[in-house]
C-alpha positions as CSV (number, residue, x, y, z in Angstrom):
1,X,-14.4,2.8,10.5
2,X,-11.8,4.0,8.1
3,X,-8.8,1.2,7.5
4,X,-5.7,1.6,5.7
5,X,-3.8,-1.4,5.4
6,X,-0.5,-1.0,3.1
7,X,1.6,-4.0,2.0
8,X,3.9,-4.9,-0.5
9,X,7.2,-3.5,1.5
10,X,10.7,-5.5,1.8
11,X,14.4,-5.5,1.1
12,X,15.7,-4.7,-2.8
13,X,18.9,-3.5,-4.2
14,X,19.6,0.2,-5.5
15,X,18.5,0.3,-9.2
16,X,15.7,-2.3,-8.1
17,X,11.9,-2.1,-8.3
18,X,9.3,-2.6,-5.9
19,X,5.2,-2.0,-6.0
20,X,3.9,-1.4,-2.8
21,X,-0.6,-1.6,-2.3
22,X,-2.7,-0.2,0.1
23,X,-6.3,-1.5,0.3
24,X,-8.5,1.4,1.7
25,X,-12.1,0.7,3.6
26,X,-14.8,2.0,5.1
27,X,-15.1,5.1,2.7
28,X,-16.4,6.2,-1.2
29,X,-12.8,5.6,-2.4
30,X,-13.0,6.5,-5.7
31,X,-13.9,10.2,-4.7
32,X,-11.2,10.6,-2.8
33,X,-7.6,12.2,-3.3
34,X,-4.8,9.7,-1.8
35,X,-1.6,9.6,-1.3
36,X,1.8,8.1,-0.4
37,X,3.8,9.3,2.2
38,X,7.4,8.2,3.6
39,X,8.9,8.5,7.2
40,X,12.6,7.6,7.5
41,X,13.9,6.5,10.7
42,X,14.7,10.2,12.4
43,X,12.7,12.3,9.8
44,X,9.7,13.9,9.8
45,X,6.8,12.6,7.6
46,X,7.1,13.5,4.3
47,X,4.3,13.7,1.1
48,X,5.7,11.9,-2.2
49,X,3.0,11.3,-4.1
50,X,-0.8,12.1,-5.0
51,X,-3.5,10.8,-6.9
52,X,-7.2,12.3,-7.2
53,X,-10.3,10.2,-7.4
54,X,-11.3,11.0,-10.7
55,X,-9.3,11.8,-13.7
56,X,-7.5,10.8,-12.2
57,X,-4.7,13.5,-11.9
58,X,-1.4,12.8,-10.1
59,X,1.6,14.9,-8.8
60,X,4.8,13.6,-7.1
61,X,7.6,15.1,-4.6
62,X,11.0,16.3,-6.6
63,X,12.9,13.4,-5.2
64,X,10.5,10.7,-6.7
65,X,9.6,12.5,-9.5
66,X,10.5,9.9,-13.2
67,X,11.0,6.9,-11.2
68,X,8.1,6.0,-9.0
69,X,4.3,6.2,-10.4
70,X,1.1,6.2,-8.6
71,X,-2.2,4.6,-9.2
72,X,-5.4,3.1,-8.2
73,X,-7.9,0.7,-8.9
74,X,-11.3,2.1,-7.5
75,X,-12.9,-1.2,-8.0
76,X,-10.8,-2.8,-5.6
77,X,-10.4,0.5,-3.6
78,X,-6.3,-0.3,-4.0
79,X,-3.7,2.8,-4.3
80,X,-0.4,1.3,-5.7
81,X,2.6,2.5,-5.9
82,X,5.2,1.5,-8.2
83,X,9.0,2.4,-7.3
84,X,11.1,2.1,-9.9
85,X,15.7,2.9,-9.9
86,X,15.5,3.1,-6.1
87,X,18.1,4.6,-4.2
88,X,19.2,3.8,-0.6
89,X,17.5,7.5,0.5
90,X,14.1,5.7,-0.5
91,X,14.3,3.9,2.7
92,X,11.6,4.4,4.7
93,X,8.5,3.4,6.0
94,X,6.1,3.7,3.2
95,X,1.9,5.0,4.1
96,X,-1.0,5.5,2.4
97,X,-4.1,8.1,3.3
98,X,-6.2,10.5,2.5
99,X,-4.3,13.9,0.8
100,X,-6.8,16.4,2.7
101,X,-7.9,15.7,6.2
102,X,-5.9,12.6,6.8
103,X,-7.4,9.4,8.9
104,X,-6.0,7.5,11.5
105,X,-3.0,6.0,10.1
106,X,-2.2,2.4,9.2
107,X,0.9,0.1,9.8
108,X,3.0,1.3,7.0
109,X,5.4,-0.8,4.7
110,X,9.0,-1.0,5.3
111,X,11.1,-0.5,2.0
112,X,15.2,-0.9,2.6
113,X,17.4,-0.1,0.2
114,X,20.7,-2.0,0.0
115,X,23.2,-3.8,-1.3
């Protein structure tokens, strides 16, 4: 059974940084493409960044795009994300999956940005 389980979520101030980890099991990880999605309170689901399993190549939504970076550590089947100059439109609830053919989501990480 597949098991996302993301972490690393909280409160930080506009300009700050945050790294947020999801630990994936029950699948070859470091074959697969992830990704980190967003969902803010009202708004639909939305894809900000992707990482494939080899390479490993990665690509990122407009919005993120310079200030957050993703990675992963296929030895500890961990995809990071690190968010870097945040704004208060980064807040959401932050989740990790598969890119293509997603599995049963996880609890999410919930990033607020404020002052």
């Amino acid at each position: 059974q597949v098991q996302l389980v993301e972490s690393g979520g909280g409160l930080v101030q506009p300009g700050g940084s945050l790294t947020l980890s999801c630990v994936v099991s029950g699948i070859s990880f470091g074959i697969v493409a992830m990704g980190w999605y967003r969902q803010a309170q009202g708004k639909q689901r939305e894809l900000v960044a992707t990482i494939t399993g080899t390479g490993p190549h990665t690509n990122y939504a407009d919005s993120v795009k310079g200030r957050f970076t993703i990675s992963r550590d296929n030895a500890k089947n961990t995809v990071y994300l690190q968010m870097n100059n945040v704004k208060p439109e980064d807040t959401a609830v932050y989740y990790c999956n598969r890119v293509i053919g997603n599995f049963e989501w996880g609890q999410g990480t919930q990033v607020t940005v404020s002052s």
